[in-house]
Backbone bond lengths (Angstrom), bond angles and torsions (degrees), N, CA, C in turn:
res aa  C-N    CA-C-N  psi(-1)  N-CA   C-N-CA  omega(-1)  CA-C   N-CA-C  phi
1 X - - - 1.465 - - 1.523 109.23 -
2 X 1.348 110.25 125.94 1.601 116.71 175.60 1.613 110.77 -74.37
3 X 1.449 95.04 161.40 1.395 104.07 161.96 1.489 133.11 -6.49
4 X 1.132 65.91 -93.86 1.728 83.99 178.13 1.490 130.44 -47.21
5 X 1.615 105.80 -45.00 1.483 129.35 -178.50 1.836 82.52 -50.31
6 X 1.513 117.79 -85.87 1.418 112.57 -175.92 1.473 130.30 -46.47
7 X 0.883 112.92 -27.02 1.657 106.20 163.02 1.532 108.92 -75.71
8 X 0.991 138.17 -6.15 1.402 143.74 161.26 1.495 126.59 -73.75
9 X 1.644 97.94 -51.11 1.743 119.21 156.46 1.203 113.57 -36.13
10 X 2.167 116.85 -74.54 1.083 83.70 -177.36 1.380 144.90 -101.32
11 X 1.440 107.53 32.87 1.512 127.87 169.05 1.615 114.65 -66.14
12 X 1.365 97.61 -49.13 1.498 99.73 -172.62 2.095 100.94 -76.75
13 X 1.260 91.90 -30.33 2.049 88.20 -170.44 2.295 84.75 -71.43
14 X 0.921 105.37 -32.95 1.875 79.76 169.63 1.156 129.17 -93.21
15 X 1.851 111.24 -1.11 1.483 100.16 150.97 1.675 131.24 -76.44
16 X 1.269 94.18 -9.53 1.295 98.71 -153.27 2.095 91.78 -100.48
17 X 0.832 125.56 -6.71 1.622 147.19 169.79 1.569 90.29 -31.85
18 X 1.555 114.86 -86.72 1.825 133.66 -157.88 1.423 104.69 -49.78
19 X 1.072 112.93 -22.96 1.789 130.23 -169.75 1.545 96.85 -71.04
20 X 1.248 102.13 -80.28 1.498 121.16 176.18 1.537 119.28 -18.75
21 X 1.811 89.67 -73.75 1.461 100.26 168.63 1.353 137.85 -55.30
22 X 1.729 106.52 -19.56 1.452 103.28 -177.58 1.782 109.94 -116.03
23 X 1.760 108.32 -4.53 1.585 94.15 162.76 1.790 106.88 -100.75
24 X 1.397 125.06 -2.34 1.627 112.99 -174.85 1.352 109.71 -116.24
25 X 1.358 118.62 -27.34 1.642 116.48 -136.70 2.241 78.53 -121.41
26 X 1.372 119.40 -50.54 1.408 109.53 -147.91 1.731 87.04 -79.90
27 X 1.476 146.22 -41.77 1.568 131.56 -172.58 1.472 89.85 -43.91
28 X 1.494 112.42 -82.65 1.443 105.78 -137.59 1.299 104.13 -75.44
29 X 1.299 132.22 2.21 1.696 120.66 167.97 1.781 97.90 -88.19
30 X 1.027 150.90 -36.37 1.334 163.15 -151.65 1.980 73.16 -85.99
31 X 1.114 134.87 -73.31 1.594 148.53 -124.80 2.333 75.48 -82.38
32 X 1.549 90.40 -57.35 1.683 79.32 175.91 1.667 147.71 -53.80
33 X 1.451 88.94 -21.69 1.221 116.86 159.45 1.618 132.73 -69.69
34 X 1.307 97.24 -4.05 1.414 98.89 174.70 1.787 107.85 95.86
35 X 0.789 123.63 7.85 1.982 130.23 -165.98 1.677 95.57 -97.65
36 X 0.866 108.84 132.81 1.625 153.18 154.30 1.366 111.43 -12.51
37 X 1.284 153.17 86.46 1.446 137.95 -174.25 0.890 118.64 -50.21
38 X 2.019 123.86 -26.65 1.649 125.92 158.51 1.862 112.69 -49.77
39 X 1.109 111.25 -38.46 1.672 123.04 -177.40 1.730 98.79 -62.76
40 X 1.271 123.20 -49.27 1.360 129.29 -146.41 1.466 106.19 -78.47
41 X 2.023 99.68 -33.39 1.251 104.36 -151.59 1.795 82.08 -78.64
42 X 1.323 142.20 -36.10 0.883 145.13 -146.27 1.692 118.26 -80.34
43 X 1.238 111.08 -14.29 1.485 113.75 178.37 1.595 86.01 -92.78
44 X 1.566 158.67 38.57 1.299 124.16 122.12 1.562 112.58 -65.23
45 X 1.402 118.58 -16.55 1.250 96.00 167.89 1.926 125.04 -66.46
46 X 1.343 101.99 21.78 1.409 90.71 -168.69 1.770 96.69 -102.35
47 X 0.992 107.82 16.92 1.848 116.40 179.15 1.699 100.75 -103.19
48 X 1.131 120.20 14.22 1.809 107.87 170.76 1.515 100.49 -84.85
49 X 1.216 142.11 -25.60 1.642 107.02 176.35 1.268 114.60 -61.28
50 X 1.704 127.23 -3.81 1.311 127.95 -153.69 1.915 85.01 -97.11
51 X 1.145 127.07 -26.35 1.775 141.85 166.15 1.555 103.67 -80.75
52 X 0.728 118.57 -43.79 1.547 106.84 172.63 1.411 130.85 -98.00
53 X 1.111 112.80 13.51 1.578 118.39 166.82 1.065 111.16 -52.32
54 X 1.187 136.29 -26.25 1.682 128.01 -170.73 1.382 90.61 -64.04
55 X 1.366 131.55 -49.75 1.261 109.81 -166.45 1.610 131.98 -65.80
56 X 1.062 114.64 13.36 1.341 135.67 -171.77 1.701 113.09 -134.51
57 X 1.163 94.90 -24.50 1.436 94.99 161.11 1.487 138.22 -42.38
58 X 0.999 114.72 -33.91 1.701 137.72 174.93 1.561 103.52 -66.94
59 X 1.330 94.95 -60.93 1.760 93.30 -172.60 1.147 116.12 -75.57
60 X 1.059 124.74 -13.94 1.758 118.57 178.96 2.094 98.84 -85.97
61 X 1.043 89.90 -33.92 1.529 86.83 168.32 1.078 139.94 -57.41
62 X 1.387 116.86 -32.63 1.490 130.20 -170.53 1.275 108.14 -151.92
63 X 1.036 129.49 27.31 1.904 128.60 147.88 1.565 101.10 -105.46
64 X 0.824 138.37 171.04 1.815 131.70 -177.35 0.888 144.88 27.10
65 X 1.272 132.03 -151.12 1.310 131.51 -177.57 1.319 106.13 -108.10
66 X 1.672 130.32 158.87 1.309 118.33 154.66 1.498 134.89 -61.67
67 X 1.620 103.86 -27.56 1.396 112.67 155.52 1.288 140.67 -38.51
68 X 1.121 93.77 -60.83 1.858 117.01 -178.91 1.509 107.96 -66.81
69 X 1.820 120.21 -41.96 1.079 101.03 143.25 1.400 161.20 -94.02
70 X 1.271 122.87 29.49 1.288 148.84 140.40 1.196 126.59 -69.95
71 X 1.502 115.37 -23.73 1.574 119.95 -167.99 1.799 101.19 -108.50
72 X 1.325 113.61 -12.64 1.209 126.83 -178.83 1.412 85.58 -81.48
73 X 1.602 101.39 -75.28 1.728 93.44 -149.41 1.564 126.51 -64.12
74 X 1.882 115.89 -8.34 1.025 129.33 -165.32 2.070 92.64 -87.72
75 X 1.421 102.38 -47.52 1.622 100.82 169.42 1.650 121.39 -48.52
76 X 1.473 97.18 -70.53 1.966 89.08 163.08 1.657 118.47 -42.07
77 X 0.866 115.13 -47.97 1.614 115.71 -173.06 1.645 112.01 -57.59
78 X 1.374 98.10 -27.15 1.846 99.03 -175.06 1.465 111.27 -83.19
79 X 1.781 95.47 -24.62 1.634 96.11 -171.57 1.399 108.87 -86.58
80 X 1.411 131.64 -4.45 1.304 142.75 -173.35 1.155 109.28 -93.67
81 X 1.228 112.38 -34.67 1.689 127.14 -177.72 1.666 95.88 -75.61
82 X 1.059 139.98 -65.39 1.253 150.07 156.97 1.296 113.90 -25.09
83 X 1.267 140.86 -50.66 1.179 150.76 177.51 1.632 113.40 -80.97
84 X 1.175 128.35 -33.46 1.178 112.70 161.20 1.504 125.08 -89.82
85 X 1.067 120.97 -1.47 1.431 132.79 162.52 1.319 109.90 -41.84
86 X 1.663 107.50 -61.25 1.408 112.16 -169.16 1.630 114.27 -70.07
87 X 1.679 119.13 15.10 1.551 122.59 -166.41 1.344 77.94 -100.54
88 X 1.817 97.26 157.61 1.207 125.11 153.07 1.786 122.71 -86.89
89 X 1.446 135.99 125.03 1.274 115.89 168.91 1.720 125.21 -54.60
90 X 1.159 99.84 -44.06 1.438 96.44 -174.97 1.502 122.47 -72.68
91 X 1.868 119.35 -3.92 1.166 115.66 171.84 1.486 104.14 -123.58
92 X 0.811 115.34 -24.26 1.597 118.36 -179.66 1.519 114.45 -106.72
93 X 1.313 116.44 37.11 1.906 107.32 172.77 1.786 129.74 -62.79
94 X 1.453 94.29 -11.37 1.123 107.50 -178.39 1.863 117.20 -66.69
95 X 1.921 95.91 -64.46 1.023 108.13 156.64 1.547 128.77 -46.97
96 X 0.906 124.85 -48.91 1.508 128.54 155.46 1.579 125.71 -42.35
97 X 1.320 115.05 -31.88 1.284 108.96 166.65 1.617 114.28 -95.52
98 X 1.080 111.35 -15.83 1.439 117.37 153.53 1.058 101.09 -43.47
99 X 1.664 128.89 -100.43 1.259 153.20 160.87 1.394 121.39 23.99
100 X 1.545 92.69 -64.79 2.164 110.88 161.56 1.060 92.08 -60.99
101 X 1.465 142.46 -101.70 1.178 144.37 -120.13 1.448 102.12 -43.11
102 X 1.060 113.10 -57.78 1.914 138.96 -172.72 1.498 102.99 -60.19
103 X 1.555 121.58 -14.07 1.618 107.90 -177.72 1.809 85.59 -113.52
104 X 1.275 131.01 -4.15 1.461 117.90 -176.26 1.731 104.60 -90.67
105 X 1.634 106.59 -20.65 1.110 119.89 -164.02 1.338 105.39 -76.43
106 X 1.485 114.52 -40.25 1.293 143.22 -156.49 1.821 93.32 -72.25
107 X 1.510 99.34 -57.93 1.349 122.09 -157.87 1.689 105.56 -57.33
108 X 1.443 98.26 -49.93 1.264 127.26 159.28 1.956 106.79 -23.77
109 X 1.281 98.41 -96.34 1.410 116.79 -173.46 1.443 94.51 -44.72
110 X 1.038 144.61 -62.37 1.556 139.33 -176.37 1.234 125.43 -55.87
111 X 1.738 121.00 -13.85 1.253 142.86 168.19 1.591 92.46 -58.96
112 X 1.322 117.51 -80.16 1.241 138.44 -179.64 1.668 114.95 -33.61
113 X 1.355 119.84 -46.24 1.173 108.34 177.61 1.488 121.66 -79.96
114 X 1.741 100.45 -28.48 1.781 104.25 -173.94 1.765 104.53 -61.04
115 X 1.498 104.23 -50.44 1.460 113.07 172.91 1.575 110.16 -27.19
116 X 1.456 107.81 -53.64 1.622 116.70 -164.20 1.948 99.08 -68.65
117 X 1.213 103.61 -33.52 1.679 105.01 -173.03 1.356 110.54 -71.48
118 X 1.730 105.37 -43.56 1.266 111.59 -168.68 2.380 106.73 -61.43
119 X 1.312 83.96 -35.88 1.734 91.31 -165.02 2.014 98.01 -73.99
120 X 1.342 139.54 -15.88 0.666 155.19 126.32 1.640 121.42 -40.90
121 X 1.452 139.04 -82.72 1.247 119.19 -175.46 1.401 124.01 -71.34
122 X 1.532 116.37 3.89 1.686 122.57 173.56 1.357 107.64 -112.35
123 X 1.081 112.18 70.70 1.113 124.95 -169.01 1.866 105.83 -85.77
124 X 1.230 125.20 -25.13 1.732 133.78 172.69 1.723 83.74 -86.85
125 X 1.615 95.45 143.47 1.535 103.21 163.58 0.853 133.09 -67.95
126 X 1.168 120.81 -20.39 1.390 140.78 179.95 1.469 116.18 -61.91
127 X 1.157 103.94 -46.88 1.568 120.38 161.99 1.478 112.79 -53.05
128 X 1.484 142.83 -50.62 1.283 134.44 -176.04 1.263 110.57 -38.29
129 X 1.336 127.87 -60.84 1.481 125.01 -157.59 1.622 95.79 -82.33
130 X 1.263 136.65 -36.61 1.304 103.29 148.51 1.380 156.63 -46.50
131 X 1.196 99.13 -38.80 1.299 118.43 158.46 1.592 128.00 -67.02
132 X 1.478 120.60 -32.29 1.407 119.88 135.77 0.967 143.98 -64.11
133 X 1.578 113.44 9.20 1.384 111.21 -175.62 1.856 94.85 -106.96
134 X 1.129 97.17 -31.63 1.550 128.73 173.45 1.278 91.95 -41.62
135 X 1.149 137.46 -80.88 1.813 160.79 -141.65 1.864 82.60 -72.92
136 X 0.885 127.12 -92.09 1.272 147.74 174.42 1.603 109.86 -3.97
137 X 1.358 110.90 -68.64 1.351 135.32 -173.96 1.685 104.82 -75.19
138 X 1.663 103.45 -47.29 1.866 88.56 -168.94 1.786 94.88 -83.77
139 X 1.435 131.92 11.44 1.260 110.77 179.39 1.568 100.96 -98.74
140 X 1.134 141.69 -43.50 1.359 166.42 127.86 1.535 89.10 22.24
141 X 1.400 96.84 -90.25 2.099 113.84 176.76 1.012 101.45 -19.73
142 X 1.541 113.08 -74.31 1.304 110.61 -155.75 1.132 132.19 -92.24
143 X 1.776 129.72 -4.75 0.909 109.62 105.23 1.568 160.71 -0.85
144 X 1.321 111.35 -77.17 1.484 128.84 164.49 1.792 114.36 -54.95
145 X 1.090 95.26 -35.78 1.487 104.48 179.56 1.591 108.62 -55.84
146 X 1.610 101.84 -96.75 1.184 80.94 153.42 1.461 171.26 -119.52
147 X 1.405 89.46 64.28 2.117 104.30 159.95 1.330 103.96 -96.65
148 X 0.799 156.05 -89.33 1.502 165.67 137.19 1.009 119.67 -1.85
149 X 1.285 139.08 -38.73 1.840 139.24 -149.39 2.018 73.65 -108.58
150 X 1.376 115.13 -66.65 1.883 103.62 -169.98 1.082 98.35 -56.70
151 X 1.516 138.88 -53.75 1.421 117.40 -153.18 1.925 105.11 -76.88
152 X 0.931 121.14 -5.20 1.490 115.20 177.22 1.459 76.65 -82.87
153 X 1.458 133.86 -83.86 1.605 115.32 -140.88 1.650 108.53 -69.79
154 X 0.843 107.47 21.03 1.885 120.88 179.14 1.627 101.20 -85.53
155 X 1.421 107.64 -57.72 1.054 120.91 178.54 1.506 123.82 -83.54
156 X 1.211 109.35 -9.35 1.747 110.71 162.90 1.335 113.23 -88.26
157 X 1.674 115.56 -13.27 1.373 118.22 -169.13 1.792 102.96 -100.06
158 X 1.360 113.90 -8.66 1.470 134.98 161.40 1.432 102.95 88.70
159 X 1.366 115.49 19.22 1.329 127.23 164.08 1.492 130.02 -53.98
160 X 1.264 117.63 -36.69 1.367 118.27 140.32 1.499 151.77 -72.20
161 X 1.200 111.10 125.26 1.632 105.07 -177.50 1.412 127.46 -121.16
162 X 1.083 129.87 -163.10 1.223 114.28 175.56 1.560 128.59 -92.24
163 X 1.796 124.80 145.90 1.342 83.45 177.28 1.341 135.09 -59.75
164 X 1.231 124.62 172.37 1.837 136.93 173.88 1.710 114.52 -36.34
165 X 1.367 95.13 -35.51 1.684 87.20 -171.34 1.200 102.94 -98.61
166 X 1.561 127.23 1.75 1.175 115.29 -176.01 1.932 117.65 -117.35
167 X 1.888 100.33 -5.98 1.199 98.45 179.05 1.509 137.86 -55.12
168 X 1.733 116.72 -22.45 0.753 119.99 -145.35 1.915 89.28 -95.43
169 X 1.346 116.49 -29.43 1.447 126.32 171.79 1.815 106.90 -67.16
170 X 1.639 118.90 -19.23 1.457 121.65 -165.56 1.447 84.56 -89.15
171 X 1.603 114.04 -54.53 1.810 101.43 177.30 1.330 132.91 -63.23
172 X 1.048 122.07 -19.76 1.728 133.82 178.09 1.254 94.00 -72.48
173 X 1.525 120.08 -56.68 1.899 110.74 -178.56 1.534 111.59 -50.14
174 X 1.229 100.26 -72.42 1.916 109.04 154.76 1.594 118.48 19.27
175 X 1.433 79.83 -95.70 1.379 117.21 -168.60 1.990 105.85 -58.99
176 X 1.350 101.61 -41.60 1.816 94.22 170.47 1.250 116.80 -74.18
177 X 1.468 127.31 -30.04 1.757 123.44 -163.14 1.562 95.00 -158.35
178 X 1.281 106.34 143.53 1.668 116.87 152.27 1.477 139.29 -59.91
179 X 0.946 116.79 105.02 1.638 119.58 178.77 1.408 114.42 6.79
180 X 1.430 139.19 149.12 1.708 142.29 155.86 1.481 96.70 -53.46
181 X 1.128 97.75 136.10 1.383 123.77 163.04 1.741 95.31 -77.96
182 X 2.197 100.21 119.31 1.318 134.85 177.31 1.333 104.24 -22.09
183 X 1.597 92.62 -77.67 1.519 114.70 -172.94 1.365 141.08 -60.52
184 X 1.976 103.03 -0.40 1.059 113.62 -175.38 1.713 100.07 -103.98
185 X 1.414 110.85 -15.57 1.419 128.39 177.29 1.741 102.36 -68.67
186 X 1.074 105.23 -35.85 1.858 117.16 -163.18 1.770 93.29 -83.89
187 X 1.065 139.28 -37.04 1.306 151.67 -176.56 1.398 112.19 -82.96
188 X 1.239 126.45 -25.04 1.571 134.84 -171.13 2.107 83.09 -90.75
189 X 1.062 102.52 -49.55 1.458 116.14 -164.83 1.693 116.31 -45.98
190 X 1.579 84.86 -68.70 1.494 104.37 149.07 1.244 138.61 -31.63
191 X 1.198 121.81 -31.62 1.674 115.70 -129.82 1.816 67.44 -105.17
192 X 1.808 124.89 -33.78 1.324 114.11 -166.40 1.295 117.96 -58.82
193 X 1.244 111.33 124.25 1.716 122.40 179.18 1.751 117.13 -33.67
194 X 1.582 109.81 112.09 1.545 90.28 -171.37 1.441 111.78 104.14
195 X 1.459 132.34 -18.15 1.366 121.68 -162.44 1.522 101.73 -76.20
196 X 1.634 111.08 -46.71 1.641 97.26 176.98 1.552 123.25 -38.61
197 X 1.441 98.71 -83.01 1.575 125.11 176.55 1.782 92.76 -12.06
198 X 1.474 116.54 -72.07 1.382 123.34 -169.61 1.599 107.15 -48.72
199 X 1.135 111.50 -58.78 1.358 117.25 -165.95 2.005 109.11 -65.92
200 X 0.848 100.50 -4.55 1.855 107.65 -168.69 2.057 92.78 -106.96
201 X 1.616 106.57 -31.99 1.218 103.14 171.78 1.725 122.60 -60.23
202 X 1.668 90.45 -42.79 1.581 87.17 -171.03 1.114 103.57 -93.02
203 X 1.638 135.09 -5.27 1.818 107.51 179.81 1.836 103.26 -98.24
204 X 1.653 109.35 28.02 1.357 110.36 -174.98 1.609 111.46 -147.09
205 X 1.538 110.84 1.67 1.380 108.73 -169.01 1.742 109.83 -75.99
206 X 1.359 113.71 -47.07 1.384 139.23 170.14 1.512 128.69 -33.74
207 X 1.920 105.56 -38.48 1.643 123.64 156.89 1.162 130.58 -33.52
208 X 1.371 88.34 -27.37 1.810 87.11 -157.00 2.073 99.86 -119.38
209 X 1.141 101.81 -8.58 1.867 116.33 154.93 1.581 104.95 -73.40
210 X 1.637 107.76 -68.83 1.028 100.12 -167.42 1.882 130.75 -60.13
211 X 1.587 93.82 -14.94 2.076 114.00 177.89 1.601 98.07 -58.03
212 X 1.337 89.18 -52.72 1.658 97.95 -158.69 1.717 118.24 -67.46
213 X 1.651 97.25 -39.80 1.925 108.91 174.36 1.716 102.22 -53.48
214 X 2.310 116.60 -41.69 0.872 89.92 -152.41 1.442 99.28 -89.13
215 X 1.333 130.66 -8.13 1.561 113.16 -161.30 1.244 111.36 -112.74
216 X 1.795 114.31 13.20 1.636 106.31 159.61 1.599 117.13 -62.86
217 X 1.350 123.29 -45.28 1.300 131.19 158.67 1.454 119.54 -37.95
218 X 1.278 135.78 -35.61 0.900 142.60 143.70 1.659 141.74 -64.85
219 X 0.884 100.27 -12.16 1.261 136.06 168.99 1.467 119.68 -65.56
220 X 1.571 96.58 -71.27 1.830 123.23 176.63 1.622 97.21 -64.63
221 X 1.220 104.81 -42.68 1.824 98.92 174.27 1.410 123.15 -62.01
222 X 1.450 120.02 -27.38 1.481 113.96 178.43 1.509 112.19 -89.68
223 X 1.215 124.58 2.58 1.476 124.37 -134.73 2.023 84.71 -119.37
224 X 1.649 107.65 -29.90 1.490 109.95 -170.64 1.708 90.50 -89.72
C-alpha cells in the first residue's frame, strides 16, 4: 500500500471511530448504567449532522484549506473524546449527548474534506477503486474498533455490569458457578451448520453497497 492509499486508511478508520462508539459500544454501556431504553433509543437522533452535511458542505469546500480542516476537526474530535470520558452516564446524559452530536458533526465535516483529498491525491483511475476500497475497509475498522474492540476491553476491565433490576439475579448466578468458558461459547456457535458461511456474509455483504454508493459520485466526476 502506497502513501497515500494509507494516509487515506487512517483518515477514514478515524472517521469511522464516533459511529462505532455510538451504534455498538454507547446503548449497552448507557443501558448498564441504569438509563431508560426511551433515553437510549433517543440518541439515534444524534446521527442528523451525518443528513445535514450538505449544508456545510460548501463552506468546508471553499473557505480554507483541506488541511486545516482535517487538522481542526481531528483536534476537536480528540478533545471531545477526552472530555466526555471523564462524564458519568447516569448523571451527565445530557452532556454525553452533547458529546455525540459534536463528534458526528465533527466526523461529518471531516467526511467532507477527506473526500476532497482523496478525489485530489487519486488522481490515475486506477487508483479510485483502490482508494474505495481504502474508504470502505478503514471505516469498517474503525468503526469495529471502537464498538467492539472498547466494549470487549470494557468488559475485561469489569466496567460493565448488569442493569439495576437485574443485578441481584446476575449475583445469585455469580455466586453459585463461574461464568461459560468464552471459547466454549465460540465452539457451540460454530459447530451450528452454516455459522461460518453466515458470519463471512454479514461482516462482507455491505462492501460491495458501500463501493458502489461511493464511486458513482466519482464516477459523474470523471465522466464531466
Amino acid at each position: 500500500m502506497n502513501s497515500k492509499l494509507l494516509f487515506l486508511a487512517l483518515l477514514y478508520f478515524v472517521q469511522g471511530m464516533p459511529y462505532g462508539l455510538q451504534s455498538s459500544l454507547l446503548p449497552i454501556y448507557l443501558r448498564t448504567s441504569g438509563l431508560s431504553l426511551t433515553k437510549i433509543s433517543l440518541t439515534k437522533a444524534l446521527y442528523f449532522p451525518w443528513i445535514l452535511k450538505v449544508l456545510w458542505a460548501p463552506l468546508v469546500d471553499r473557505v480554507g484549506t483541506k488541511k486545516r480542516w482535517l487538522v481542526g476537526s481531528m483536534l476537536v474530535l480528540s478533545l471531545t473524546c477526552l472530555a466526555s470520558s471523564m462524564l458519568s452516564p447516569a448523571t451527565d446524559f445530557t452532556a454525553i449527548a452533547a458529546a455525540m452530536l459534536a463528534m458526528n458533526f465533527l466526523a461529518s465535516v471531516q467526511d467532507i474534506a477527506v473526500d476532497g483529498v482523496a478525489v485530489r491525491l487519486l488522481s490515475r483511475r486506477e487508483e479510485v477503486g483502490y482508494g474505495n476500497t481504502v474508504q470502505v475497509v478503514g471505516y469498517k475498522l474503525g468503526s469495529v474498533l471502537a464498538g467492539g474492540g472498547l466494549l470487549a476491553v470494557m468488559d475485561l476491565a469489569g466496567d460493565l455490569d448488569a442493569p439495576p433490576e437485574n443485578r441481584t439475579c446476575s449475583e445469585q448466578r455469580k455466586a453459585q458457578a463461574k461464568g461459560p468458558n468464552p471459547w466454549a461459547i465460540w465452539q457451540d456457535l460454530l459447530a451450528v451448520p452454516s455459522t461460518k458461511w453466515t458470519a463471512i456474509f454479514v461482516l462482507t455483504y455491505k462492501l460491495g453497497e458501500q463501493g458502489a454508493v461511493t464511486m458513482f459520485p466519482l464516477f459523474l466526476w470523471t465522466i464531466t
